[in-house]
N, CA, C and O atoms as CSV, one atom per row, in Angstrom:
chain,resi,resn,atom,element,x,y,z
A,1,UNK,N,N,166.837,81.431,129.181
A,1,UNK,CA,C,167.007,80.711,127.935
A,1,UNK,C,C,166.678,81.642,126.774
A,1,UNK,O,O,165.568,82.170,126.855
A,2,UNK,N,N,167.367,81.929,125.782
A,2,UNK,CA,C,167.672,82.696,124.848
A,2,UNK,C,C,166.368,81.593,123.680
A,2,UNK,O,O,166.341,80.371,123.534
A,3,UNK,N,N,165.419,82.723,123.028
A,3,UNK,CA,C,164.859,82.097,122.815
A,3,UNK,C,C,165.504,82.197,120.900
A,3,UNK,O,O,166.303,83.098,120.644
A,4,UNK,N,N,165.129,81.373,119.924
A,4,UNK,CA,C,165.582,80.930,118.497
A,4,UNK,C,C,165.033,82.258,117.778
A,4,UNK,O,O,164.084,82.875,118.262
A,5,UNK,N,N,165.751,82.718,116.459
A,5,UNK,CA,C,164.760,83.341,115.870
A,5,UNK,C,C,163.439,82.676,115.362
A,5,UNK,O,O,162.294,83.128,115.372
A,6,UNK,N,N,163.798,81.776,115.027
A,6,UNK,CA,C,162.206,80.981,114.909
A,6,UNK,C,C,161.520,80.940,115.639
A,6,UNK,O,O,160.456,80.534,115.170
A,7,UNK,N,N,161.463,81.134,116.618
A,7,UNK,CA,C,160.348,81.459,117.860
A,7,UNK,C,C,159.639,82.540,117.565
A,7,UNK,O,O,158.425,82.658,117.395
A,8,UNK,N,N,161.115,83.887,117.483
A,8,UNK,CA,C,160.856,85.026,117.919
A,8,UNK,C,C,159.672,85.399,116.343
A,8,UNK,O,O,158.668,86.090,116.170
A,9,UNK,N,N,160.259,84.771,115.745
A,9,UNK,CA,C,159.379,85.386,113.887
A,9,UNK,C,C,158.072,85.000,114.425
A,9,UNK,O,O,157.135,85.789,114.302
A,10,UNK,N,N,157.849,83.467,115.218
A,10,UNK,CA,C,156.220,83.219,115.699
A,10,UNK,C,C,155.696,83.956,116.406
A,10,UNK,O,O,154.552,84.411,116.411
A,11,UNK,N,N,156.901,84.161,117.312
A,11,UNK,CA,C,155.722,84.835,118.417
A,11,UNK,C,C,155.497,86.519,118.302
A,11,UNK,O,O,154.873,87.098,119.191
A,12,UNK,N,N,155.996,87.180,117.262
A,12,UNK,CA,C,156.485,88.448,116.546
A,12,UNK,C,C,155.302,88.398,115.754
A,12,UNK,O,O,154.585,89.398,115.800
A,13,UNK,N,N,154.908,87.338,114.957
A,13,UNK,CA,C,153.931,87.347,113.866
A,13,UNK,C,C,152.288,87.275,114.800
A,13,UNK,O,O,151.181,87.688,114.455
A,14,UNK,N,N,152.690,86.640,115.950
A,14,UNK,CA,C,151.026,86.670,116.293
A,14,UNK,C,C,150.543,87.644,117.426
A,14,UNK,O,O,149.385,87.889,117.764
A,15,UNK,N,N,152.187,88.331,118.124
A,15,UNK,CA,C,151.702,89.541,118.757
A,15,UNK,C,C,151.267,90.327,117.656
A,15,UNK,O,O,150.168,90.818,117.913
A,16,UNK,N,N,151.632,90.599,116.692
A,16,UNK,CA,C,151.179,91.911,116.050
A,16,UNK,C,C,149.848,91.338,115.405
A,16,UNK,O,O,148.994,92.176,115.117
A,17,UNK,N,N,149.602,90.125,115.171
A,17,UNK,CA,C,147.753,90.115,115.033
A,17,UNK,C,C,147.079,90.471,116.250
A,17,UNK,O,O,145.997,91.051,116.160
A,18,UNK,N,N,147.535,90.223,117.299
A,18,UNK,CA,C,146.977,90.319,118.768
A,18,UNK,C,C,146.736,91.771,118.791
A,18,UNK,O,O,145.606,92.237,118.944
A,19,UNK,N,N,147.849,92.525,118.632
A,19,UNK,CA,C,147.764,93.577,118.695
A,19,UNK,C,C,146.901,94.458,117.658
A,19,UNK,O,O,146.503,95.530,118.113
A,20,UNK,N,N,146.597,94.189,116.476
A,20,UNK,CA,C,146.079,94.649,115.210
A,20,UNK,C,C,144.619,93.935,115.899
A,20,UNK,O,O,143.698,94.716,115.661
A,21,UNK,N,N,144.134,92.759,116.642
A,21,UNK,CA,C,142.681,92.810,116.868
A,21,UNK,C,C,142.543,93.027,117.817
A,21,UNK,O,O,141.675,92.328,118.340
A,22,UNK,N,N,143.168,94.001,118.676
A,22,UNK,CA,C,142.750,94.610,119.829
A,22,UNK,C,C,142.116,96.133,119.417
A,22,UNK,O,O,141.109,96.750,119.763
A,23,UNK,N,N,143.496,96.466,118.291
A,23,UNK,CA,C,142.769,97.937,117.838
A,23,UNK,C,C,141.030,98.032,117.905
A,23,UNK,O,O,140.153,98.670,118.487
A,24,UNK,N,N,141.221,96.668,116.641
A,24,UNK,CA,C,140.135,97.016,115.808
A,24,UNK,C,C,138.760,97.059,116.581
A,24,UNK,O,O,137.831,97.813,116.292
A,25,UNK,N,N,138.771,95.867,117.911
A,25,UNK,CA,C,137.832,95.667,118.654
A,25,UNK,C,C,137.361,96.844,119.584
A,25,UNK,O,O,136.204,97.152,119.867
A,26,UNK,N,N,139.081,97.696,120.178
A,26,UNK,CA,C,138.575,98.747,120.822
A,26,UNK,C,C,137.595,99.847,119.988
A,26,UNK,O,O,136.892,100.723,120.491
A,27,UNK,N,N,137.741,99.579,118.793
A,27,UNK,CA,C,136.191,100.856,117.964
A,27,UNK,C,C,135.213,100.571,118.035
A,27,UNK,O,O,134.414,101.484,117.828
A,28,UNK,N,N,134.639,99.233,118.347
A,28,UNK,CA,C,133.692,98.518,118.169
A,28,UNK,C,C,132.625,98.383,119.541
A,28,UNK,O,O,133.167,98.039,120.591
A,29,UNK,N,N,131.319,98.610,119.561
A,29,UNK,CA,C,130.887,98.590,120.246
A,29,UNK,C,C,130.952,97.345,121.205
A,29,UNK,O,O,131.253,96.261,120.705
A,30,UNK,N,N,130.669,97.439,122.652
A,30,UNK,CA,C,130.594,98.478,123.693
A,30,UNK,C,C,131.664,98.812,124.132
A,30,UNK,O,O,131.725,98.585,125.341
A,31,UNK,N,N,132.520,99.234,123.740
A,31,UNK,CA,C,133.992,99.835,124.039
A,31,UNK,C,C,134.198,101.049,123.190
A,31,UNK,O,O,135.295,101.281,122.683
A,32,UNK,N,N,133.448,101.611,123.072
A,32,UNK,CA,C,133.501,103.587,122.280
A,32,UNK,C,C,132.167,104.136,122.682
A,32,UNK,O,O,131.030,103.667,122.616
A,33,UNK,N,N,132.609,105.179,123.084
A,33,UNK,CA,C,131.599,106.255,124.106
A,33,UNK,C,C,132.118,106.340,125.279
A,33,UNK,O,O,132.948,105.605,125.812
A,34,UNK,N,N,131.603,107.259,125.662
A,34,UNK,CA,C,131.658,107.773,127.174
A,34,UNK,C,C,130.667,107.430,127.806
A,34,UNK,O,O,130.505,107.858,128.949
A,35,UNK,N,N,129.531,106.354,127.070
A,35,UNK,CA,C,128.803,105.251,127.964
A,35,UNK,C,C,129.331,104.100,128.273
A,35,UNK,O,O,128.422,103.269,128.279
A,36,UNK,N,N,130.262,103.656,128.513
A,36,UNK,CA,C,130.931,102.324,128.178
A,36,UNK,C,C,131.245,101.659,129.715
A,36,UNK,O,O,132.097,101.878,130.576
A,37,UNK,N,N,130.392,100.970,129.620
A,37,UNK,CA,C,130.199,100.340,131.051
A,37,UNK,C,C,131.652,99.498,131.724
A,37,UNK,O,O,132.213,98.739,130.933
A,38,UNK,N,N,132.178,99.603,132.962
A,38,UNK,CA,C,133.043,99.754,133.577
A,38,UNK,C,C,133.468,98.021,133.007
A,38,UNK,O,O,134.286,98.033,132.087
A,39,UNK,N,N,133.124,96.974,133.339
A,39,UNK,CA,C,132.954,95.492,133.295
A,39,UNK,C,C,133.671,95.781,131.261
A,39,UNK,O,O,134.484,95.021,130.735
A,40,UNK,N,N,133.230,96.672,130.765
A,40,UNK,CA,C,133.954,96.348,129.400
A,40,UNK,C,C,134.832,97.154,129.219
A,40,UNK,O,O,135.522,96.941,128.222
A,41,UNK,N,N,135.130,98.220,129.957
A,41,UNK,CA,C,136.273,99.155,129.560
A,41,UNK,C,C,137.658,98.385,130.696
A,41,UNK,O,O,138.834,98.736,130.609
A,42,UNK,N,N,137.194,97.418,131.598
A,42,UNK,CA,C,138.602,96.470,132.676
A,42,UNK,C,C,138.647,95.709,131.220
A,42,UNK,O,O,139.714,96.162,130.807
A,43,UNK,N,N,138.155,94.811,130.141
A,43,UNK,CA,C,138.198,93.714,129.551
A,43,UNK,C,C,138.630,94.567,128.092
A,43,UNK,O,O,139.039,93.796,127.224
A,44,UNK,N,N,138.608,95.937,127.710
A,44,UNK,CA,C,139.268,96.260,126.492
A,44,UNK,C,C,141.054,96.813,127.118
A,44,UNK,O,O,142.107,96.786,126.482
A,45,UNK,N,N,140.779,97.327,128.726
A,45,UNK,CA,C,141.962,97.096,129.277
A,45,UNK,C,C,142.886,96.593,129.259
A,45,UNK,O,O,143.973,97.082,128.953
A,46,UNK,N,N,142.503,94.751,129.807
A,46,UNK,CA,C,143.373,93.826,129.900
A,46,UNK,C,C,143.868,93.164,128.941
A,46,UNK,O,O,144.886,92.480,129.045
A,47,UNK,N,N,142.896,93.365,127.446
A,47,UNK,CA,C,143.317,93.097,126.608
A,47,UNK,C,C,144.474,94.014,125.801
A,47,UNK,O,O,145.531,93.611,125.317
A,48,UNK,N,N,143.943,95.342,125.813
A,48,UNK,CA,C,145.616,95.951,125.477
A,48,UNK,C,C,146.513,95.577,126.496
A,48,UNK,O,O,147.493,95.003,126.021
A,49,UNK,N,N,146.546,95.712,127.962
A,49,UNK,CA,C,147.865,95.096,128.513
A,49,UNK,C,C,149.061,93.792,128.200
A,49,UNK,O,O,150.273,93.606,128.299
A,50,UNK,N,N,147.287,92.760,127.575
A,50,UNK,CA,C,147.922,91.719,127.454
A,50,UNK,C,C,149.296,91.962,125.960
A,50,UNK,O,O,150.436,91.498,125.951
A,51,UNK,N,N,148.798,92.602,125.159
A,51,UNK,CA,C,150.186,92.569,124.024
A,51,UNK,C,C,150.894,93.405,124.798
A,51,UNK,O,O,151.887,92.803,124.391
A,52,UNK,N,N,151.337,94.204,125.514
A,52,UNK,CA,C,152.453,95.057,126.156
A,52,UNK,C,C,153.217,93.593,126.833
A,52,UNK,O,O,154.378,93.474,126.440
A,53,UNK,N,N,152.918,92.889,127.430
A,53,UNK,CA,C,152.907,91.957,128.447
A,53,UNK,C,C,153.575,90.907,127.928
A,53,UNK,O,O,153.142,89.838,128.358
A,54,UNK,N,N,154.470,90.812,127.162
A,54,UNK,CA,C,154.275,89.100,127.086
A,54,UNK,C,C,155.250,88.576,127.490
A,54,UNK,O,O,155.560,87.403,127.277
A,55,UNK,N,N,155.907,89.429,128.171
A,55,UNK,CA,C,157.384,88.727,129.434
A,55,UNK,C,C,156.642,88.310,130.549
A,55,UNK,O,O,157.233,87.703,131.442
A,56,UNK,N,N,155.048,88.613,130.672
A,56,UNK,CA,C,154.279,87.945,132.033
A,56,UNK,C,C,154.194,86.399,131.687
A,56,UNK,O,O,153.689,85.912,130.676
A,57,UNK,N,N,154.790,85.739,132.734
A,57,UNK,CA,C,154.685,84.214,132.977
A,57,UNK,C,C,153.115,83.526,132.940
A,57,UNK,O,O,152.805,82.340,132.832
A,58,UNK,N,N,152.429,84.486,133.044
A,58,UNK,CA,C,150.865,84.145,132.648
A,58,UNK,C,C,150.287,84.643,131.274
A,58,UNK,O,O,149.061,84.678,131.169
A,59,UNK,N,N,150.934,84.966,130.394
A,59,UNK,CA,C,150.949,85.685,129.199
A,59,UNK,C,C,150.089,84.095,128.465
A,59,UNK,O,O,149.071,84.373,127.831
A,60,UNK,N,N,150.338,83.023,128.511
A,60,UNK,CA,C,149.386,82.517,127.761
A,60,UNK,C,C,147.925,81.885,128.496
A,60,UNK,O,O,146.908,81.585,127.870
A,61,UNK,N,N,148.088,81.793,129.735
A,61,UNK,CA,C,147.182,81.900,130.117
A,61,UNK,C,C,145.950,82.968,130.064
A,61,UNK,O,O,144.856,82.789,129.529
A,62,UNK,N,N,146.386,84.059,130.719
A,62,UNK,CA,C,145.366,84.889,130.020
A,62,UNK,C,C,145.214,85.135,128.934
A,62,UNK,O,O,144.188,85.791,128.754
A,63,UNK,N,N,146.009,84.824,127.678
A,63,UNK,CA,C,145.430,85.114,126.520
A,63,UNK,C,C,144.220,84.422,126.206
A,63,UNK,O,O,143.256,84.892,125.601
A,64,UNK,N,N,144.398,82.823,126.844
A,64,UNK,CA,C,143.229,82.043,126.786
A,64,UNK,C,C,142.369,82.339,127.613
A,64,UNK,O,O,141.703,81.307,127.693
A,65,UNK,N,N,141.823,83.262,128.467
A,65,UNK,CA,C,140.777,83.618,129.337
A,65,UNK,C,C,140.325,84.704,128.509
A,65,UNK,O,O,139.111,84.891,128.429
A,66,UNK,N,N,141.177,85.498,127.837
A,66,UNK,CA,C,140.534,87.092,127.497
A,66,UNK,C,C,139.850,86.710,125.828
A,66,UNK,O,O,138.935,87.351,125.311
A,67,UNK,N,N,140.491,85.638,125.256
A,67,UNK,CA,C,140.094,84.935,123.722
A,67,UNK,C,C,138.730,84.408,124.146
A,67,UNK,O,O,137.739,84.776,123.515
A,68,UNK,N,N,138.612,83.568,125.177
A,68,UNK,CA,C,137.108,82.788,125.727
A,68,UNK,C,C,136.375,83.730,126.077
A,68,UNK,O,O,135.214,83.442,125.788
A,69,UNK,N,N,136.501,85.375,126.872
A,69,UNK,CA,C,135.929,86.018,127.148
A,69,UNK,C,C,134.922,86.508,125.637
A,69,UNK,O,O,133.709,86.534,125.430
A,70,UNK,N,N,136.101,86.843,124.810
A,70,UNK,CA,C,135.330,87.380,124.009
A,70,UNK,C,C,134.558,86.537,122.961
A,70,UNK,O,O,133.677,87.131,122.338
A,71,UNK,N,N,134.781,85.213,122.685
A,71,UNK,CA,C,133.448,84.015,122.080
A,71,UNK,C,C,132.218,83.746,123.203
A,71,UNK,O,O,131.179,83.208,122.818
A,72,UNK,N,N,132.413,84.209,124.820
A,72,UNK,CA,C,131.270,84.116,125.865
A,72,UNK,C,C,130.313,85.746,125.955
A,72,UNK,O,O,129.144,86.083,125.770
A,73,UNK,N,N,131.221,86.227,126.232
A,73,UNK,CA,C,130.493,87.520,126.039
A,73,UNK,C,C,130.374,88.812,125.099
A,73,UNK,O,O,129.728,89.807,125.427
A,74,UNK,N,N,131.220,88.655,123.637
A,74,UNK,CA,C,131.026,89.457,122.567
A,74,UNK,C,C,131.233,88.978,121.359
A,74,UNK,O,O,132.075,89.432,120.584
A,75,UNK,N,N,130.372,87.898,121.091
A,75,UNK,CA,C,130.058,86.801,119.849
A,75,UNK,C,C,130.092,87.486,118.603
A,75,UNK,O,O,130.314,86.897,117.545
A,76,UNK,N,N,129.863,88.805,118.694
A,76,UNK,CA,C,129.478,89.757,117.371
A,76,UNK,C,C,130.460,90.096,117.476
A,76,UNK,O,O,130.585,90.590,116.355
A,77,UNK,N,N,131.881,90.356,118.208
A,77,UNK,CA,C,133.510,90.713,117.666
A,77,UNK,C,C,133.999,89.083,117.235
A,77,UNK,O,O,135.173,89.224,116.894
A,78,UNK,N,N,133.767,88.150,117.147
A,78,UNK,CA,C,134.336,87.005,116.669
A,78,UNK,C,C,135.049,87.322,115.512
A,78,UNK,O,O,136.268,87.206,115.636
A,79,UNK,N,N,134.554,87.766,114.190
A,79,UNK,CA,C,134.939,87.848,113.032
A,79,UNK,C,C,135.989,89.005,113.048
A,79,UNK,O,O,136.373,89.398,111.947
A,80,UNK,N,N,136.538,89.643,114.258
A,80,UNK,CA,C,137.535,90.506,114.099
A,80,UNK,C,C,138.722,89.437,115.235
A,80,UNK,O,O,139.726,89.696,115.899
A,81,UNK,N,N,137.964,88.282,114.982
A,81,UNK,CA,C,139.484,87.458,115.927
A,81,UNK,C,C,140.283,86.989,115.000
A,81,UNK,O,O,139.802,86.810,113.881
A,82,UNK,N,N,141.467,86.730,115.205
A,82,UNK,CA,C,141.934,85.914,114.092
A,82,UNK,C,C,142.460,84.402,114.316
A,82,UNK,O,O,143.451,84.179,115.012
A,83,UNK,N,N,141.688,83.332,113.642
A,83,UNK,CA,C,142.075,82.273,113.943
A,83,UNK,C,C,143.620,82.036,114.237
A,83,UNK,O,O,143.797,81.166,115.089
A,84,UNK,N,N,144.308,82.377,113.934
A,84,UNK,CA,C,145.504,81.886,114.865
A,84,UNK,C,C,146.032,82.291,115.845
A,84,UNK,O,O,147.162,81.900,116.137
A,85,UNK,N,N,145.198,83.386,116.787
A,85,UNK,CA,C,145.132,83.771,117.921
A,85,UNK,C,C,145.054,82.002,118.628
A,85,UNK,O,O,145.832,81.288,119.260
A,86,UNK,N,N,143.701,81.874,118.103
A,86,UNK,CA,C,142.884,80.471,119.059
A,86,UNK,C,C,144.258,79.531,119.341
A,86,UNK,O,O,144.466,79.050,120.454
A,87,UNK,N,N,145.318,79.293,118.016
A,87,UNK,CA,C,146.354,78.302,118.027
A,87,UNK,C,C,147.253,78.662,118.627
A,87,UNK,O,O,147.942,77.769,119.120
A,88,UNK,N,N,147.596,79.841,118.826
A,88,UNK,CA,C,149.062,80.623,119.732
A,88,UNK,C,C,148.229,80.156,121.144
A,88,UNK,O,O,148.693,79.206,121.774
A,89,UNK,N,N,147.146,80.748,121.574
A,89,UNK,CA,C,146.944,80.660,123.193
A,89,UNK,C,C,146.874,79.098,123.058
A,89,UNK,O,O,147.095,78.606,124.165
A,90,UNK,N,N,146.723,78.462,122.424
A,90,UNK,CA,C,146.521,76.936,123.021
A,90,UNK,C,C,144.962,76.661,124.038
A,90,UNK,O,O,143.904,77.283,123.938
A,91,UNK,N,N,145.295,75.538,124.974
A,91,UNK,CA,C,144.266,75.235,126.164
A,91,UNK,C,C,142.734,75.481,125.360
A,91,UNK,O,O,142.356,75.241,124.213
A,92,UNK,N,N,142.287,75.886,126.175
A,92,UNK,CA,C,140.708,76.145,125.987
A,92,UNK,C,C,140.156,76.696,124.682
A,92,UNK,O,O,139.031,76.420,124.265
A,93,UNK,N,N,140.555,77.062,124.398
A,93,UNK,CA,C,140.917,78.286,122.279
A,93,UNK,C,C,140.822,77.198,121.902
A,93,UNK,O,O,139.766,77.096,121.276
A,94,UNK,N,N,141.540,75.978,121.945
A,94,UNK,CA,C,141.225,75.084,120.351
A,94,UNK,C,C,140.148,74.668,120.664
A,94,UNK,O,O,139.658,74.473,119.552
A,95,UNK,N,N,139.029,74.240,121.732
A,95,UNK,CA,C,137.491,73.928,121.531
A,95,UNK,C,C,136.949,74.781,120.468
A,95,UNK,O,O,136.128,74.331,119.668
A,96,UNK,N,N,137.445,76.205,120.415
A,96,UNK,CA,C,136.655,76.826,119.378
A,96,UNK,C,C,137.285,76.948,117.609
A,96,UNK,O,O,137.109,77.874,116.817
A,97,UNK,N,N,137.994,75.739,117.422
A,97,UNK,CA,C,139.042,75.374,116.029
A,97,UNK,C,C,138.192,73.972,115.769
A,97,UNK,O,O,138.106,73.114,116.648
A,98,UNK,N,N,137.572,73.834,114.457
A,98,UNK,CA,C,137.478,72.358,114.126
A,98,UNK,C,C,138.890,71.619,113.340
A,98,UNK,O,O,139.699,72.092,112.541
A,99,UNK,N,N,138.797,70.582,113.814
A,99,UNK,CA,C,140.047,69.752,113.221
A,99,UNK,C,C,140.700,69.803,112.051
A,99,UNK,O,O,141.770,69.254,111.793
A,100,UNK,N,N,140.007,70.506,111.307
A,100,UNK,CA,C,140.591,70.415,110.190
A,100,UNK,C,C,141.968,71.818,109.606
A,100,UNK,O,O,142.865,71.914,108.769
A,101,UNK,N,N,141.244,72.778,110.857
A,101,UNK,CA,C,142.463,73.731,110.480
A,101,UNK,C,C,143.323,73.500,112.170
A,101,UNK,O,O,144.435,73.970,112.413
A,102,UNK,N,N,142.614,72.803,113.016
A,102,UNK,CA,C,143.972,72.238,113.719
A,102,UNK,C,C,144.800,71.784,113.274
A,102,UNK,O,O,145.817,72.281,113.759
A,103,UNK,N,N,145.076,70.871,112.381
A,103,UNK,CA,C,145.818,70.278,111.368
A,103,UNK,C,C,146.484,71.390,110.274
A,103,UNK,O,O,147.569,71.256,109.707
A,104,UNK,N,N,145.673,72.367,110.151
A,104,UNK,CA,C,146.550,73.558,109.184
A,104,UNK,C,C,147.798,74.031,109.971
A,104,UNK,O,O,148.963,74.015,109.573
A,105,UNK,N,N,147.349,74.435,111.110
A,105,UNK,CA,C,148.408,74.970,112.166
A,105,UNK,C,C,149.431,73.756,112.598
A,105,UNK,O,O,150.644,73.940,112.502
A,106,UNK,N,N,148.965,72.660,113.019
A,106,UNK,CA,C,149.584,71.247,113.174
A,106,UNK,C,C,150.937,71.914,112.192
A,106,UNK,O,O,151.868,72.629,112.564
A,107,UNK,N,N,150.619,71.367,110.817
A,107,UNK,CA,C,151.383,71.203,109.621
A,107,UNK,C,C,152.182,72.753,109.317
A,107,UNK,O,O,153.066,72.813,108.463
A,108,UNK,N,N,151.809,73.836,110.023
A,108,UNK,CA,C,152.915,74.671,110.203
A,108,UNK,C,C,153.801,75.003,111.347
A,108,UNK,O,O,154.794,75.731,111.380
A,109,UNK,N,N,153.260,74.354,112.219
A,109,UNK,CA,C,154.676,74.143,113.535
A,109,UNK,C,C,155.477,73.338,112.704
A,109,UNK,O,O,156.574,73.825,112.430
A,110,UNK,N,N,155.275,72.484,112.340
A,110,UNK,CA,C,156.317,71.246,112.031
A,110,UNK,C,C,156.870,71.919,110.901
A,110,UNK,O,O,158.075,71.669,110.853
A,111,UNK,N,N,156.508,72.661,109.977
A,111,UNK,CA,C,157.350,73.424,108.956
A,111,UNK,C,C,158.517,73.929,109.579
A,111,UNK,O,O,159.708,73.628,109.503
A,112,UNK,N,N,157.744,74.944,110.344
A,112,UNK,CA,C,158.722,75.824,111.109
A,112,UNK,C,C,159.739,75.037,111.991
A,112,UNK,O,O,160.901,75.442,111.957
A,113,UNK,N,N,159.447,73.964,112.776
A,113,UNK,CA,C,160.494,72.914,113.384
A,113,UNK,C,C,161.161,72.676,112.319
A,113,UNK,O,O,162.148,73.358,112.043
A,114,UNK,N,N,160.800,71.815,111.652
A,114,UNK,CA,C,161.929,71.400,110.246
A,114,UNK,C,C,162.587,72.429,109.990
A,114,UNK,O,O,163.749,72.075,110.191
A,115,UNK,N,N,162.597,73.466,109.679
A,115,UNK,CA,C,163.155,73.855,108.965
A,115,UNK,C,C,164.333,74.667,110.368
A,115,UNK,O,O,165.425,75.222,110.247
A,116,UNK,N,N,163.943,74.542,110.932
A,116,UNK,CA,C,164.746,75.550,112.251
A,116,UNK,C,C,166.111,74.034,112.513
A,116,UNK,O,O,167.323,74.007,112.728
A,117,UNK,N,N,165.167,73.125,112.356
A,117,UNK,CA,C,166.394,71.457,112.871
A,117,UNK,C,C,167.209,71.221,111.313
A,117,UNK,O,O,167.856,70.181,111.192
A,118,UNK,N,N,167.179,71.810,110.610
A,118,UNK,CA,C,167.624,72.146,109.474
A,118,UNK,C,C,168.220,73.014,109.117
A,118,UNK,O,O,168.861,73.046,108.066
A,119,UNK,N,N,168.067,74.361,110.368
A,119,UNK,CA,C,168.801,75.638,110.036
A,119,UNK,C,C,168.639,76.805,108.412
A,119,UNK,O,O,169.400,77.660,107.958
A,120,UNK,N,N,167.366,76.316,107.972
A,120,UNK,CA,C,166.719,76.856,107.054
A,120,UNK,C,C,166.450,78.460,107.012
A,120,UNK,O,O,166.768,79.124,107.998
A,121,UNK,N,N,165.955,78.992,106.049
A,121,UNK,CA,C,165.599,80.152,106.250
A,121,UNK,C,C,163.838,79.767,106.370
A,121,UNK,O,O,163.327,78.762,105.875
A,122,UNK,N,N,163.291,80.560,106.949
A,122,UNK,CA,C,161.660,80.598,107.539
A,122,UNK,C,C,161.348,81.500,107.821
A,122,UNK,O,O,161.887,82.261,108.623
A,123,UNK,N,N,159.990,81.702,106.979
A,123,UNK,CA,C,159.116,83.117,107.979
A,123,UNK,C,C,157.488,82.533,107.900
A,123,UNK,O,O,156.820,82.313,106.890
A,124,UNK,N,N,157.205,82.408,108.990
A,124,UNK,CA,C,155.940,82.117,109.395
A,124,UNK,C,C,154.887,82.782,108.407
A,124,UNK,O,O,153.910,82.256,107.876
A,125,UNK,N,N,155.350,84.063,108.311
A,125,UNK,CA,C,153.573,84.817,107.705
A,125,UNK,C,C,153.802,84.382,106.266
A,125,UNK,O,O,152.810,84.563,105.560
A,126,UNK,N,N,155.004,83.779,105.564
A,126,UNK,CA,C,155.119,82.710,104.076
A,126,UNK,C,C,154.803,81.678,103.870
A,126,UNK,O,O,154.062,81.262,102.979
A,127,UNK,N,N,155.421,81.045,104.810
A,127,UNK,CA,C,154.844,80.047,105.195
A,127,UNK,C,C,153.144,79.280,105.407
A,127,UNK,O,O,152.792,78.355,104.674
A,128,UNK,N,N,152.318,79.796,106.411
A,128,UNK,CA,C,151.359,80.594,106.518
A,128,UNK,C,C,150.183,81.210,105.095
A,128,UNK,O,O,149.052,80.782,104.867
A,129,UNK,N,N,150.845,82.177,104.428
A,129,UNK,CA,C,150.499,82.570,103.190
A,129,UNK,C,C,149.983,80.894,102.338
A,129,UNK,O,O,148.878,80.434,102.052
A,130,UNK,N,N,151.516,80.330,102.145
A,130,UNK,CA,C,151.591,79.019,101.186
A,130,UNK,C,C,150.429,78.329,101.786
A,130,UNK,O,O,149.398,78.397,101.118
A,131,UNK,N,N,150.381,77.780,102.730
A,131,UNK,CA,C,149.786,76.587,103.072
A,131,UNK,C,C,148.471,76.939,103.103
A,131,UNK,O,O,147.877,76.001,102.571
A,132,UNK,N,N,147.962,77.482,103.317
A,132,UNK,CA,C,146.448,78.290,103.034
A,132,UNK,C,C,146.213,79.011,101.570
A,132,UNK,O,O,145.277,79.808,101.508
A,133,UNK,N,N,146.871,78.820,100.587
A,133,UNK,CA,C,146.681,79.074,99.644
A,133,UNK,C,C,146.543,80.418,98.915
A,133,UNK,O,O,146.020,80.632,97.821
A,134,UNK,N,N,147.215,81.404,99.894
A,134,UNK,CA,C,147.165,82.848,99.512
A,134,UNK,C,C,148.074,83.068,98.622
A,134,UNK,O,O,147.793,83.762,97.645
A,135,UNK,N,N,149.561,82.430,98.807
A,135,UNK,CA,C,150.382,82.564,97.622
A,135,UNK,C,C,150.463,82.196,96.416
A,135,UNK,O,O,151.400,82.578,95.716
């Protein structure tokens, strides 16, 4: 199944955050040095694999295991996650979203639907921008 450009602009817009907070995390301690204990250099691993990856049929699953990994075991990289990681993986990720920007994200699927069942022009990171008040 041939997927819409409206998909592809979503799922285009949140690999490359995925990918932009993988960088940033790999600088960040305990993942730099040549002390870097084995248990975190498999988990800065799987996390770069995971953006290479996303033709894997488990691609959102593990995103939601490797997102929980890092609010269970590296609480001090939180602020290099980006909340709409939590909303792309779905499942277990929105425990860590309070309702009120569930509803932010809510109210931009349905943009992006409308406007795709409408045949509109759309780009998520404008979209996005607007509704959060950056524009």
């Amino acid at each position: 199944m041939q997927t819409s450009v409206y998909e592809q602009d979503y799922h285009t817009y949140h690999l490359n955050l995925l990918r932009d907070m993988t960088r940033q995390i790999a600088q960040q301690y305990p993942f730099i040095g040549d002390d870097c204990p084995q248990d975190d250099r498999e988990f800065i691993a799987l996390l770069q694999q995971l953006g290479e990856s996303t033709k894997d049929s488990e691609f959102l699953i593990k995103g939601q295991d490797l997102l929980c990994k890092i609010v269970s075991a590296y609480a001090h990289l939180m602020p290099l996650v980006y909340r709409d990681l939590f909303w792309f993986f779905g499942g277990d990720c929105l425990h860590y979203m309070p309702d009120e920007e569930i509803a932010i994200f809510q109210n931009l699927d349905e943009q992006r639907h409308d406007a795709e069942a409408q045949q509109l022009p759309f780009s998520y990171k404008d979209a996005r921008a607007k509704t959060m008040g950056i524009l």
